[in-house]
N, C-alpha and C positions, 0 to 999 in steps of 0.2 A: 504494500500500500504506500502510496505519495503521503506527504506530511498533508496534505489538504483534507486528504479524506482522514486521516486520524482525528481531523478536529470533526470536521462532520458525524465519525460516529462515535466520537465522543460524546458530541454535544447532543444526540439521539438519547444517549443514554442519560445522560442528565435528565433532558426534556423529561423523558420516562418516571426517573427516581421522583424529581420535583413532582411532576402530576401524583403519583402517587400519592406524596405526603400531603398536596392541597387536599386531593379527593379523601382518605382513609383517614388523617389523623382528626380530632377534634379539639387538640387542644390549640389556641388562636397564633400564639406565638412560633410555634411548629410550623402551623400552615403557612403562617406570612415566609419563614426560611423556604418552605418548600414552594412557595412562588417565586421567593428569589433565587433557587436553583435550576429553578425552571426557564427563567429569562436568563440566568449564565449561559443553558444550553442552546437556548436561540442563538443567544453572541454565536458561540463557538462556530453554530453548524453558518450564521450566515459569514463569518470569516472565512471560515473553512470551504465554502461555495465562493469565494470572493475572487477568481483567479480566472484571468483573461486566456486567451488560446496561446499567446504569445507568453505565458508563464509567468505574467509582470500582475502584480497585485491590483486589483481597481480600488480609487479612493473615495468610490462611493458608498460600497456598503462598509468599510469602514467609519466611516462619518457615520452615518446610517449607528453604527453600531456606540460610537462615542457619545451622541445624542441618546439613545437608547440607557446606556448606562447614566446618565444624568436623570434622565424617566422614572429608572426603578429604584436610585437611590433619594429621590424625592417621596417617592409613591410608598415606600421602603418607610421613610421619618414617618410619613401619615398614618401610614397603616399602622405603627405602630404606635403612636398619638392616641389613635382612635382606641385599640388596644385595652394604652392606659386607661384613658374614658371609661371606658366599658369597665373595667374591671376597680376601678374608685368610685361609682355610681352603682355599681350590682355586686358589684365580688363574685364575678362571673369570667373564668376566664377558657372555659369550653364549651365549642355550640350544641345546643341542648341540653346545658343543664339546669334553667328553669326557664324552659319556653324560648320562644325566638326574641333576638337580641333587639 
């Protein structure tokens, strides 16, 4: 395999592990990591798809991907903001354990 494709199914596998831990886990803090591992694997796989025919890097989905990580590292602060919220107002910190949030 070319280094390209090692990031691509790297980042498959990521994708994977992250979905899992959003969809399976219920505790809040957990699942926020497991969204953040989930958009590591996006980077990787569109870096890793990021390679012109001519073997020279395009600097468009790297931008793409730099923009990206500024996204989930905001999205990232809020989500866990909201988080705290929830769990100083209910002392609630997994989904369903009294009622929906």
């Amino acid at each position: 395999m070319i280094p390209s494709e090692i990031y691509v199914v790297a980042g498959a596998g990521l994708v994977s592990v992250g979905l899992f831990a959003w969809v399976v886990r219920r505790h809040l803090v957990r699942r926020m990591m497991g969204v953040n591992v989930l958009s590591t694997g996006v980077f990787m796989m569109l870096i890793g798809g990021a390679r012109r025919v001519d073997g020279v890097p395009d600097a468009v989905p790297q931008a793409m991907v730099l923009t990206g990580i500024v996204v989930a590292v905001s999205a990232t602060a809020l989500g866990l903001a909201l988080i705290q919220h929830i769990y100083e107002h209910r002392s609630q910190q997994s989904v369903g354990e009294r009622g929906p949030l």
